[in-house]
C-alpha positions as CSV (number, residue, x, y, z in Angstrom):
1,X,16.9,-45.7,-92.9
2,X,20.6,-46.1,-91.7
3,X,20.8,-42.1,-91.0
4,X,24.4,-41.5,-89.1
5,X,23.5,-37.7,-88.8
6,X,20.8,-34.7,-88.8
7,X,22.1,-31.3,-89.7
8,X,19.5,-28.0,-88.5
9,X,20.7,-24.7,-90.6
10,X,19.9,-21.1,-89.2
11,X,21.5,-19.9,-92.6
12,X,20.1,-16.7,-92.4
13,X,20.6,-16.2,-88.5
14,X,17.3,-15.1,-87.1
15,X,17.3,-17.6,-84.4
16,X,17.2,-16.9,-80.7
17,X,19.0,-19.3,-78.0
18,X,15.8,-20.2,-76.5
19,X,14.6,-21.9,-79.7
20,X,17.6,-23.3,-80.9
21,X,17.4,-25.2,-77.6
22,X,13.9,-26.3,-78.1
23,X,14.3,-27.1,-81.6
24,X,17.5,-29.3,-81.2
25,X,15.7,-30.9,-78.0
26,X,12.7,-32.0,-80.5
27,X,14.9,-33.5,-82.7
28,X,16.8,-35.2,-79.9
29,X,14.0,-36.9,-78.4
30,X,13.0,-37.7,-82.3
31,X,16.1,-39.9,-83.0
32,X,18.1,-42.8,-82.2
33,X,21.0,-41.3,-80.1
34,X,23.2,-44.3,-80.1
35,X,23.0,-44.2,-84.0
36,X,22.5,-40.5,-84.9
37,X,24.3,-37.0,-84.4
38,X,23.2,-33.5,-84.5
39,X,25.3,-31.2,-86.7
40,X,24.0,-27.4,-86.3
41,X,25.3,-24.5,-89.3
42,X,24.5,-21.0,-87.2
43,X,25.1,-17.5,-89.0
44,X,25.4,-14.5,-86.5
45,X,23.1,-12.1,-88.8
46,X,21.5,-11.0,-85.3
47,X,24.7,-11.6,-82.9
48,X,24.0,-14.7,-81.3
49,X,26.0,-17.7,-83.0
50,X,28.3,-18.2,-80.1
51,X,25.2,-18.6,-77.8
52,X,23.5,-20.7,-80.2
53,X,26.0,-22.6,-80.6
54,X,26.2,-22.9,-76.8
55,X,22.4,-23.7,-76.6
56,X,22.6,-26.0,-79.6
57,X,25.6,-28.2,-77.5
58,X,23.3,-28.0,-73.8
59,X,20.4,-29.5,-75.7
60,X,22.4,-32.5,-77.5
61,X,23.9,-31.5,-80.9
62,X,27.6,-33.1,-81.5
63,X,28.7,-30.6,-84.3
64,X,29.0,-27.1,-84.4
65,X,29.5,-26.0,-88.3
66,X,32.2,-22.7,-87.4
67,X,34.9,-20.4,-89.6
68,X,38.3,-19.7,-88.5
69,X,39.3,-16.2,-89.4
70,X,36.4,-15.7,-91.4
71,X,37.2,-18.4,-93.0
72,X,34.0,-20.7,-93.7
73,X,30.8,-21.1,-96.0
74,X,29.8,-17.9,-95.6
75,X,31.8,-14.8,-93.3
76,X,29.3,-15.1,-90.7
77,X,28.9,-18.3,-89.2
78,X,30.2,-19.4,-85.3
79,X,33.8,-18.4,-84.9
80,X,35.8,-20.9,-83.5
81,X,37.7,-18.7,-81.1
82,X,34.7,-17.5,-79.4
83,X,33.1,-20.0,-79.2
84,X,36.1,-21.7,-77.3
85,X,36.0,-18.6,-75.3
86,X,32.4,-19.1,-74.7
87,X,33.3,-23.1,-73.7
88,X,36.4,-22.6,-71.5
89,X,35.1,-21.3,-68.6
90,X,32.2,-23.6,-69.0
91,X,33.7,-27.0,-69.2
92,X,38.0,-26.1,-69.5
93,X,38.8,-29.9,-69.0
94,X,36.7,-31.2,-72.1
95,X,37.5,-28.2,-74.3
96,X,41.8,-29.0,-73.7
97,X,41.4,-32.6,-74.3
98,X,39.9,-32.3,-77.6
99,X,41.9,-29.4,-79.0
100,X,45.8,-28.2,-78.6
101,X,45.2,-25.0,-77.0
């Protein structure tokens, strides 16, 4: 199969950092890197979409599914602004090159 990307949903946003790591490390290891991404859709039912998010980027997922202003599939899922809050202090040089902040 000529698979370009695997997307891993948390749509009803039960899932802890710790196994959002693990689980997007699996599935890492499980495919070709040079010819697949990792997209991840996170709601924040429980509060932790930003560090999911976070976790989901650490382990090797490319895309991050997010709203602007509540703006997105469903009121609920990573907001952007945080989550460049959470990346900023983190990594500021990668975060300004690939967005006009």
């Amino acid at each position: 199969l000529d698979i370009a990307r695997v997307g891993i949903a948390d749509t009803v946003g039960i899932a802890a950092p710790d196994q959002v790591y693990k689980l997007v490390s699996q599935v890492q290891s499980a495919i070709n890197t040079d010819k697949c991404d990792i997209e991840i859709h996170l709601h924040n039912d429980t509060g932790c979409a930003i560090a999911n998010a976070y976790m989901a980027i650490k382990a090797g997922a490319k895309y991050i599914d997010t709203c602007v202003l509540g703006i997105g599939e469903r009121n609920g899922i990573v907001p952007l602004g945080g989550f460049l809050s959470r990346m900023i202090p983190i990594n500021k040089e990668y975060v300004t090159s690939k967005y006009k902040l």
